[in-house]
C-alpha positions in Angstrom: -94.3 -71.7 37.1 -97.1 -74.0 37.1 -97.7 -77.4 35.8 -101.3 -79.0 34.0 -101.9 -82.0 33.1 -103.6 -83.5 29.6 -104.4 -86.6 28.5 -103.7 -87.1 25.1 -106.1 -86.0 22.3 -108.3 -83.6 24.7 -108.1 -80.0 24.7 -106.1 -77.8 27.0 -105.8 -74.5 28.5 -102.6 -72.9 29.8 -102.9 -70.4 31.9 -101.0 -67.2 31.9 -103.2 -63.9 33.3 -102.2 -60.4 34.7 -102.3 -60.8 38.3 -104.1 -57.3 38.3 -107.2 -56.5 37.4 -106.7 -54.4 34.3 -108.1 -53.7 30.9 -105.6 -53.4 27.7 -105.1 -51.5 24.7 -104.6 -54.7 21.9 -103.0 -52.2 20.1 -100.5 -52.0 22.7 -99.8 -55.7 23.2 -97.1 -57.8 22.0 -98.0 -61.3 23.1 -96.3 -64.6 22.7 -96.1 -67.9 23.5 -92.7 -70.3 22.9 -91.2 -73.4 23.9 -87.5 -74.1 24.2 -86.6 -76.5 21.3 -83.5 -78.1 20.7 -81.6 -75.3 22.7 -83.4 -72.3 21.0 -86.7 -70.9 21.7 -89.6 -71.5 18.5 -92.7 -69.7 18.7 -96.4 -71.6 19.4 -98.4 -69.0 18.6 -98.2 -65.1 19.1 -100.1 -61.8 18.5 -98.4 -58.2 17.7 -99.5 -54.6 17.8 -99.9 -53.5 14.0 -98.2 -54.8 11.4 -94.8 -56.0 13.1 -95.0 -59.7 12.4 -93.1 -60.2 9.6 -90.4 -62.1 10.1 -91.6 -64.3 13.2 -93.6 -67.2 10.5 -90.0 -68.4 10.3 -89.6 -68.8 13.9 -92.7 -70.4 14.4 -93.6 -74.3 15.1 -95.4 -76.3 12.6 -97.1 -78.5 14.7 -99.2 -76.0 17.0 -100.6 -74.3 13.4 -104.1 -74.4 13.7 -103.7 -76.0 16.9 -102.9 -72.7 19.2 -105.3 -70.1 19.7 -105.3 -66.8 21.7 -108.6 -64.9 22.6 -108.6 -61.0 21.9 -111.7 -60.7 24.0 -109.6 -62.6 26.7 -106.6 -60.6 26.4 -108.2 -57.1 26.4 -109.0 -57.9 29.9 -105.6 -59.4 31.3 -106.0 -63.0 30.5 -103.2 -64.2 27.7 -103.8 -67.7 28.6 -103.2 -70.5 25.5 -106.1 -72.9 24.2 -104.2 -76.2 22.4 -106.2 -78.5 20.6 -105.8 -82.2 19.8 -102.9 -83.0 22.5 -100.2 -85.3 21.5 -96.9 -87.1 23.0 -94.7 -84.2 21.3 -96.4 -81.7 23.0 -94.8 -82.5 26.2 -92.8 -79.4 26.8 -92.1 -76.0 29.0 -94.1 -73.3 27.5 -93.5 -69.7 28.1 -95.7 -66.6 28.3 -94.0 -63.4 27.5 -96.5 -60.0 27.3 -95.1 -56.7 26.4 -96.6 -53.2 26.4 -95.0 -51.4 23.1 -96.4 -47.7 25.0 -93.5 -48.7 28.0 -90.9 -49.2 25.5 -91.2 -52.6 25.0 -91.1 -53.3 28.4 -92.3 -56.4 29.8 -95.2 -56.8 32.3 -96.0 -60.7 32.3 -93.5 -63.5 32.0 -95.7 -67.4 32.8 -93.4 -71.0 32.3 -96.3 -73.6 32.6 -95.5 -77.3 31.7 -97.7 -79.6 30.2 -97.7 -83.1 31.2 -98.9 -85.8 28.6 -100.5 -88.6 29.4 -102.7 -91.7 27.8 -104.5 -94.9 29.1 -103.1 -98.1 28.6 -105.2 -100.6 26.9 -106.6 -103.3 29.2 -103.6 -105.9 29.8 -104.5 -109.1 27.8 -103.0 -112.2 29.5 -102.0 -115.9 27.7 -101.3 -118.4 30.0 -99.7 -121.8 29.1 -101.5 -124.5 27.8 -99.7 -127.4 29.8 -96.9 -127.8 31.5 -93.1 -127.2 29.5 -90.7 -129.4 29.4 -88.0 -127.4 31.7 -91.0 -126.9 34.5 -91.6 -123.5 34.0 -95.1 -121.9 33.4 -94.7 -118.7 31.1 -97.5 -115.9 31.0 -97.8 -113.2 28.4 -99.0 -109.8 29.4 -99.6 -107.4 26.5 -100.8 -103.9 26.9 -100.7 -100.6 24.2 -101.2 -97.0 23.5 -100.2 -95.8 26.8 -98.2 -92.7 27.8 -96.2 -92.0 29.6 -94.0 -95.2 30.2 -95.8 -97.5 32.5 -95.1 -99.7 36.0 -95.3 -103.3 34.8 -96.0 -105.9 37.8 -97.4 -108.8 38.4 -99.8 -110.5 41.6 -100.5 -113.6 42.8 -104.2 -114.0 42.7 -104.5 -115.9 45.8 -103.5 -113.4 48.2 -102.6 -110.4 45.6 -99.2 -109.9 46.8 -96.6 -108.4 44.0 -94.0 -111.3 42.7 -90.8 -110.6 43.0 -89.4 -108.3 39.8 -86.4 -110.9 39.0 -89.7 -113.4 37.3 -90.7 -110.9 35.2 -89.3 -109.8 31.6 -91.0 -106.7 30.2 -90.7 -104.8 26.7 -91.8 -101.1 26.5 -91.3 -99.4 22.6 -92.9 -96.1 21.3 -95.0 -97.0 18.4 -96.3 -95.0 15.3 -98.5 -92.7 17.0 -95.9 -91.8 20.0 -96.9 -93.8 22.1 -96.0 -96.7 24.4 -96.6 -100.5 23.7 -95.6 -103.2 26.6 -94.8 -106.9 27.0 -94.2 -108.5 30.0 -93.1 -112.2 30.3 -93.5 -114.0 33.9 -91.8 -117.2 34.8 -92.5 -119.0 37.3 -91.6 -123.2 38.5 -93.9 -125.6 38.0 -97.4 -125.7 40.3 -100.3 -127.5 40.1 -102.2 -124.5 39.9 -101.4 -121.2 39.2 -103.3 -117.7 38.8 -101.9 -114.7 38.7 -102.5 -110.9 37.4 -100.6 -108.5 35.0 -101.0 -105.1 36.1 -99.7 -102.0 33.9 -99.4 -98.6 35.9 -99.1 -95.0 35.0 -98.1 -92.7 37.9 -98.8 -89.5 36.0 -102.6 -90.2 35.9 -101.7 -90.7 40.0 -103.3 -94.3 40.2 -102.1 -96.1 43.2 -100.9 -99.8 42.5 -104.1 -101.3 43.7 -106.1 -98.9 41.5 -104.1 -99.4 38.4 -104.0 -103.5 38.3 -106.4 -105.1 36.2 -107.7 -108.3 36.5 -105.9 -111.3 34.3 -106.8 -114.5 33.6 -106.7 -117.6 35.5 -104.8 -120.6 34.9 -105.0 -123.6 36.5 -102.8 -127.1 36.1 -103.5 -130.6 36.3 -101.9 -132.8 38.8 -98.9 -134.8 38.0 -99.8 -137.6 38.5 -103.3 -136.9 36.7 -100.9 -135.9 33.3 -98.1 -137.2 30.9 -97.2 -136.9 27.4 -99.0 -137.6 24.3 -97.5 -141.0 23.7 -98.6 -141.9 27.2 -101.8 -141.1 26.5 -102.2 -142.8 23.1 -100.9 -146.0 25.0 -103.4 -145.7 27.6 -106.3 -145.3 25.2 -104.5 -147.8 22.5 -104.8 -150.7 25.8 -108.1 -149.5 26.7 -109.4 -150.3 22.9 -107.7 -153.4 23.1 -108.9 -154.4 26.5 -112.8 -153.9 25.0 -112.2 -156.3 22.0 -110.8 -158.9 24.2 -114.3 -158.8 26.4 -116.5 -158.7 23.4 -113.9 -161.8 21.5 -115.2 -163.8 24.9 -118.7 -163.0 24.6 -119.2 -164.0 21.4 -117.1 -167.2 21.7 -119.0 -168.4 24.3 -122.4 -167.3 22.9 -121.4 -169.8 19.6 -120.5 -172.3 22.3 -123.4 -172.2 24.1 -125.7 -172.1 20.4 -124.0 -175.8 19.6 -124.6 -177.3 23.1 -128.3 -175.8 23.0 -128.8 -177.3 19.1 -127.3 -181.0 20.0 -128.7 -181.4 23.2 -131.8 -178.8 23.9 -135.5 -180.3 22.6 -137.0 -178.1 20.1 
């Protein structure tokens, strides 16, 4: 058995060759390829001595047509390996080599399970931080990340010293979407802090990224003070006072500019 890795959308090769350095009689060959769906084995692709295929097109997986492809030039010298094209989520499965030699009675000479792991970068995580503080002292971050495969490890950092926060903050949603693959949101929730950053970091252990390789950076959000803050009405108030505090100086100013005219016009020489 072996196992190969692909990320989605590439090209692959599974390998399956005669451990023996031998050259073959096509004509002699009966070579397929399966996987093991829904209980019962369907064929990817195949190739038969003569004219003995008849029969098999029922047998045989829609998905890998024009996808699978065997090379005779390949095969004449003991390599039956498989070429997919155009890798996708679906394709996920066991596959089997099976090669038999029609002049042996049907006998068979190479039997190959190889399994294909899928996989596909996620999107760089996009982070939205709060605005201002909520009203039940919590600060809420979004942390939204898509087209990934398989499904990923969702955590979350403190920027300051980039140690993981604890799991129990953290609220994360991972659906398949149209194309097969996986889309994630993660809410955080943390109390109240005059200043907070912090990082969303989406992992995919088949790629074999390490927790410190797979976090990418988020935004930063930082709070006012407390005391430096307060609601909307607050504010208006304070701004409402200031206004009214600035017509009071200038209602002074000019009253005692008019007072000062009259004294100046009965009493000043012209």
């Amino acid at each position: 058995e072996q196992e190969v890795r692909a990320l989605v959308g590439s090209d692959v090769q599974l390998s399956c060759v005669f451990p023996e350095s031998t050259t073959f009689d096509l004509d002699d060959l009966y070579v397929y390829w399966q996987i093991s769906a829904v209980g019962h084995p369907t064929t990817v692709t195949y190739y038969l001595s003569g004219n003995s295929s008849a029969g098999l097109e029922d047998n045989e997986d829609n998905r890998y047509r024009d996808r699978a492809w065997l090379s005779p030039d390949s095969m004449r010298h003991g390599d039956f390996s498989l070429r997919l094209y155009n890798i996708t989520p679906l394709d996920e499965q066991k596959f089997n080599c099976l090669v038999f030699r029609k002049s042996l009675q049907l006998q068979k000479i190479l039997d190959v399970v190889v399994t294909l792991h899928v996989a596909a970068n996620y999107s760089v995580p996009v982070v939205l931080a709060p605005r201002g503080p909520s009203e039940d002292a919590e600060l809420t971050f979004t942390c939204t990340s898509v087209n990934g495969y398989p499904k990923p490890i969702v955590y979350w950092i403190n920027k300051t010293d980039n140690s993981v926060l604890p799991e129990g903050l953290q609220n994360s949603t991972v659906v398949l979407n149209a194309r097969g693959l996986y889309d994630v949101v993660s809410v955080l929730r943390i109390g109240w802090t005059p200043s907070a950053s912090v990082g969303c970091c989406i992992g995919n252990v088949l790629l074999r990224q390490n927790l410190t390789g797979l976090c990418q950076t988020a935004e930063t959000f930082t709070t006012p003070e407390p005391g430096n803050t307060g609601s909307h009405t607050d504010v208006r108030r304070r701004e409402h006072g200031a206004v009214l505090s600035t017509l009071a100086v200038l209602g002074v100013v000019v009253a005692v500019a008019v007072a000062t005219g009259w004294v100046c016009r009965s009493r000043c020489p012209r």
